[in-house]
C-alpha positions in Angstrom: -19.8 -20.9 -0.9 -17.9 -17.5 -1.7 -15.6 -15.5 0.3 -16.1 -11.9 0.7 -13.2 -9.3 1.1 -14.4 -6.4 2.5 -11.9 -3.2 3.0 -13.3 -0.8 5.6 -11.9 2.9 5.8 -12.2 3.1 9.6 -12.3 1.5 12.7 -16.2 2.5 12.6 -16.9 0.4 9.6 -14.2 -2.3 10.8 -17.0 -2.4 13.8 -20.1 -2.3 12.2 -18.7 -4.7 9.9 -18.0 -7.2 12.5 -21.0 -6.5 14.9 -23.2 -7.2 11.4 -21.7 -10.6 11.0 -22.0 -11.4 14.9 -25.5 -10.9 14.7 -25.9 -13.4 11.7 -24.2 -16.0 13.0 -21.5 -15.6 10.3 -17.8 -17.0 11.2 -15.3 -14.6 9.9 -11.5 -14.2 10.2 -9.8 -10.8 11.0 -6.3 -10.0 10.0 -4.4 -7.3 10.1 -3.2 -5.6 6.6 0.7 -6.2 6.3 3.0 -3.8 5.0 4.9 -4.5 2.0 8.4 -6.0 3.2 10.9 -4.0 0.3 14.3 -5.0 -0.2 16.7 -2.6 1.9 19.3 -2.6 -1.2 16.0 -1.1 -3.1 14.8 1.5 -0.8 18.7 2.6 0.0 18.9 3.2 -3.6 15.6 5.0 -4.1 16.5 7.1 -1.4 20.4 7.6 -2.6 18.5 8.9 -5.9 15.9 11.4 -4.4 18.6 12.8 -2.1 20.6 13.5 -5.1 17.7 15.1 -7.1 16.9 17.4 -4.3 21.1 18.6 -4.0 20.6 19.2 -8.2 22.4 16.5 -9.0 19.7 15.0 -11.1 19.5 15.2 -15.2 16.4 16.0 -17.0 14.8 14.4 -19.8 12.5 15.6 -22.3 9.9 12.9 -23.2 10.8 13.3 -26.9 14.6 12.9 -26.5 13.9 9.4 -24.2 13.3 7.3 -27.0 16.2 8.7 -29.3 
């Protein structure tokens, strides 16, 4: 048989969703959608760099001069 994923945009589809496949008589699993886990080194850095863009500390380049 085939699995279906389906990705509901509410908690009103998650419902009808799950009400639907009650009344057929269709076993499904429910999970909740993780959040990506990023490394802290990665997101401290990311942050370090917007902080510094925001105080003017950041250098422009043109799209022609970034493959010179």
């Amino acid at each position: 048989m085939e699995t279906i994923l389906a990705h509901p945009e509410n908690q009103e589809q998650l419902e009808a969703i799950k009400a639907f496949l009650k009344a057929l008589k269709i076993k499904f699993e429910s999970k909740k959608e993780e959040k990506p886990n990023y490394d802290p080194e990665f997101v401290k850095m990311l942050l370090e760099g917007k902080k510094q863009i925001e105080e003017g500390r950041g250098v422009k380049i043109s799209l022609e001069d970034l493959w010179k």
